[in-house]
N, C-alpha and C positions, 0 to 999 in steps of 0.2 A: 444822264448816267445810265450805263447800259445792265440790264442786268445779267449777272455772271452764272452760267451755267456750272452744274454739281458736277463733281467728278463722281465714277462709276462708285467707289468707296462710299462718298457722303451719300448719295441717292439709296446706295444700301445701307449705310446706318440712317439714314434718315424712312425709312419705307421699317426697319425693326425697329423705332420707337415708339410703334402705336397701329396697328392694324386695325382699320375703323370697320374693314366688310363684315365681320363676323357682326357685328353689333347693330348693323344695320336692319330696319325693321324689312320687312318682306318684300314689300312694297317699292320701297325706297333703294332695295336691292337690285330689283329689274330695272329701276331707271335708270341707275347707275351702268347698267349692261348698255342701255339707247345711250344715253347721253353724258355719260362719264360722270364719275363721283364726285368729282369737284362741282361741277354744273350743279347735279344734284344736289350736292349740301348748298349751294346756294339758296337752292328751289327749296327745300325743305323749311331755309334759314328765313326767308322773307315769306312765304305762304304757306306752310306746314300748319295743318288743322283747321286749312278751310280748304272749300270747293273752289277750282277754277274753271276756267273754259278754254279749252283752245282753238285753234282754224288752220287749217289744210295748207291755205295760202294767207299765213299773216303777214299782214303792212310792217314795212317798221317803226311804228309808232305804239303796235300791239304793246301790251307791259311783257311778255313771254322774252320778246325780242330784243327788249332794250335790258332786261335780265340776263339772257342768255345766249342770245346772238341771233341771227338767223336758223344757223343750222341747226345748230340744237333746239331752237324753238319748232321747227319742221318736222324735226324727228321725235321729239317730244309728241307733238300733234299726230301724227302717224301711228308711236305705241300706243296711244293713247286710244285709239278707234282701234288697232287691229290685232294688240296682245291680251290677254285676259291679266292685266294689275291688278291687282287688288285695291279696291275704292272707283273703277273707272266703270262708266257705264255705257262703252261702247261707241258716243256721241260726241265726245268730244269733249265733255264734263270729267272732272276726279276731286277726287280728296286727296292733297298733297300730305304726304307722312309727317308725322312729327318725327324728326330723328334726336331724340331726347334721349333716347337708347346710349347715342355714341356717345352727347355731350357726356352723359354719367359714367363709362367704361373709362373714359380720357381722365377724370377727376381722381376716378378709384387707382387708375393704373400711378397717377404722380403720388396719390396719398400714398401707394404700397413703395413705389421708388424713395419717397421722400422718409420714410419711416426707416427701409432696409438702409440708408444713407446714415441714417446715428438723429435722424427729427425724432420727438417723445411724439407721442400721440395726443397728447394734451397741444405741444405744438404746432401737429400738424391738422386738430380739428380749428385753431384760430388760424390758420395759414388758409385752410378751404372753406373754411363757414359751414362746418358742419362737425357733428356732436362727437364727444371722446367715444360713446359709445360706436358710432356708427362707423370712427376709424378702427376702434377695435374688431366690428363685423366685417370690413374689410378685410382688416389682414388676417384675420383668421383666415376668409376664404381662401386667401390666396400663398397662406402655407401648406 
């Protein structure tokens, strides 16, 4: 089954339900410039908050590679020696970001949708697993 390309409409309402770049940590921001956001939340999603190592000319059997493809494992390898990221120490070594940032902005953003929709907050701290009060610090912030 093939899959079916957005029309211009859905790609825009799909792209306004959730804007993940502001939330992204700093770090995780720049990769995103090399190697596109989606690679990156990968990268974050399977290695976030340890060190890795990368190579100029990885095999494909590298983990980089079989993560994220050739290309983006090359370019990867590349910012990683020749941009100043934050965590990389020029060699090839980094500390890959935790983007725990976004996951939390994504949660806050449905509790405040799900609340202005007619949810109590009672049922929308059992819907998220998290406390009436902390939905109530929510939506305060975000009136």
């Amino acid at each position: 089954m093939s899959r079916r390309e957005l029309s211009e409409e859905e790609q825009a309402a799909d792209a306004a339900m959730f804007d993940i770049r502001p939330h992204l940590p700093p770090a995780a921001s720049q990769l995103a410039e090399e190697i596109g956001l989606e690679k990156t939340m990968v990268l974050c999603a399977v290695y976030g908050g340890v060190q890795i190592s990368t190579h100029p000319r990885p095999k494909e059997d590298h983990p980089l590679v079989r993560l994220l493809g050739m290309d983006a494992a090359v370019k990867l390898a590349r910012a990683v020696r020749q941009k100043p990221i934050p965590g990389t120490d020029g060699l090839g070594r980094f500390w890959v970001p935790k983007a725990d940032s976004v996951q939390r902005a994504a949660i806050h953003k449905q509790v405040v949708d799900a609340v202005r929709a007619g949810m109590s907050k009672r049922q929308a701290a059992l819907r998220f697993r998290i406390t009436s009060r902390w939905v109530r610090e929510i939506c305060n912030r975000e009136s």
